[in-house]
N, C-alpha and C positions, 0 to 999 in steps of 0.2 A: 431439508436442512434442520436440525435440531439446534434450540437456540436457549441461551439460560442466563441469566444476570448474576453475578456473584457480590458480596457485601465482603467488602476488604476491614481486618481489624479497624478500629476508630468508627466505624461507622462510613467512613467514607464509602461509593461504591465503585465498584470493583470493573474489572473491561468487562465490558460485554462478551460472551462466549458463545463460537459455535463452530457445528462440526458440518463439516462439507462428504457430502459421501460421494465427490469424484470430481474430473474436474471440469463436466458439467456445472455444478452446483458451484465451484469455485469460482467459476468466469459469471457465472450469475452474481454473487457475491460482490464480486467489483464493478458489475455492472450498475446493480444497485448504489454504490458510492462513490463511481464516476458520474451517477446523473447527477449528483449534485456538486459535483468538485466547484471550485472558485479557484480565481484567479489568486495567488497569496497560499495555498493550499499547500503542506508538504508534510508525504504520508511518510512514513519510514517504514519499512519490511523487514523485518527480520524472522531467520527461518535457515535452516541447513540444506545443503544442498539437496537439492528434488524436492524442496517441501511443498513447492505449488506458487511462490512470488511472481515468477514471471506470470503464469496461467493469473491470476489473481490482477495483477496488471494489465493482460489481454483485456480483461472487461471491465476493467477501470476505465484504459483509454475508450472502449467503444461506447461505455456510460455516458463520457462527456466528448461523444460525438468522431471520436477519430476513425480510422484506420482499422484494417485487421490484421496488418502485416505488424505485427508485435514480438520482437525477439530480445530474449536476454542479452541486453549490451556489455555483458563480459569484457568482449575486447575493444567494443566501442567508447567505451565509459557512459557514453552519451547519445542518446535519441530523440529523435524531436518528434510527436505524433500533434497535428493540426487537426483540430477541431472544433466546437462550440469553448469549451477552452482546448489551449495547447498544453497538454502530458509531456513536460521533459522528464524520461524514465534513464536514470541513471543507475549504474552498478559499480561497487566498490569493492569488490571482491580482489580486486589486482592491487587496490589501493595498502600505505600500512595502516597500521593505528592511527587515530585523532589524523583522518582526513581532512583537510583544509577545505572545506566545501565550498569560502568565499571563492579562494583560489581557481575553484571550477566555475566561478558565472551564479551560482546559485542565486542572490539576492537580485540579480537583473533577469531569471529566469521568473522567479516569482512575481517582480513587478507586473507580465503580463499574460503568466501562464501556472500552473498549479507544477506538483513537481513528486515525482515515486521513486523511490530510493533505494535499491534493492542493497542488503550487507549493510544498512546503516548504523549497525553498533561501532561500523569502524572511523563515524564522522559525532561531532560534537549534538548534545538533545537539542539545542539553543533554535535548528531549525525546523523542528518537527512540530503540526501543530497534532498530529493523530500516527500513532504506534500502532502495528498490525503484528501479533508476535503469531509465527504457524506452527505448529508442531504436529510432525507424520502418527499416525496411530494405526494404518496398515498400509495395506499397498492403495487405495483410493482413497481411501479416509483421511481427514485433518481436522487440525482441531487450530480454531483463530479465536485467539484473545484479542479483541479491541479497542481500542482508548481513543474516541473518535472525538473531534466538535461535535454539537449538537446538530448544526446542518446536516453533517454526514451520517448521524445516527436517524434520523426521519426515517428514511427510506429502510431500515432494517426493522422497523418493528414489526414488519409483516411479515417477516423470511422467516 
């Protein structure tokens, strides 16, 4: 996985970048930022359709301990993976604009479980503490911008 820090104008810095050459590498990826998830945690995924969220998910949940039965809850809105913490992996793709995400539990999900968000441009920032943008660059290839807590960046400075 090739990995590269970018400096945003102002000097501020910029999401961490890097490119997964399949989705190997992408299930590692989240494997790496599920071991550290916390309870309170909520990532948001944004990415077009195929860009790799769910696979990126798969190894989130099994970072912090759950399950491998991981599927895009498209029609479920909602999935519960138990583990060292609990992965509620939601998808708003069926949802409109400015989703109500109190409305779904979210604040009671967080209480005692971390929380991935797949289509989350379509709910308000106020619940994200870390933004995962993917963008396809061929057919295995991706490219993730991410805007993580510091907890969550530990574990990638060695990918």
């Amino acid at each position: 996985m090739d990995t590269s820090t970018t400096d945003a104008t102002g000097g501020q810095p910029g999401p961490r970048r890097l490119v997964s050459r399949g989705p190997e590498e992408t299930a590692r990826l989240g494997w790496r930022i599920g071991s550290r998830l916390r309870p309170g945690d909520c990532l948001a995924l944004e990415g077009g359709l195929g860009s790799g969220k769910t696979t990126l998910t798969q190894g989130i949940v099994a970072g912090a301990g759950g399950g491998h039965d991981v599927r895009s809850p498209t029609f479920l809105l909602h999935a519960v993976h138990p583990g060292r913490v609990t992965v509620h992996h939601l998808d708003l793709y069926r949802l409109p604009e400015a989703a109500d995400l109190r409305a779904l539990g979210l604040d009671e999900f967080l209480e005692e479980g971390a929380a991935v968000v797949e289509w989350a441009e379509r709910a308000s920032g106020e619940w994200f503490n870390g933004v995962i943008r993917i963008a396809v660059l061929g057919p295995s290839e991706r490219d993730f911008q991410l805007w993580l807590p510091s907890h969550l960046e530990e574990p990638l400075q060695d990918v």
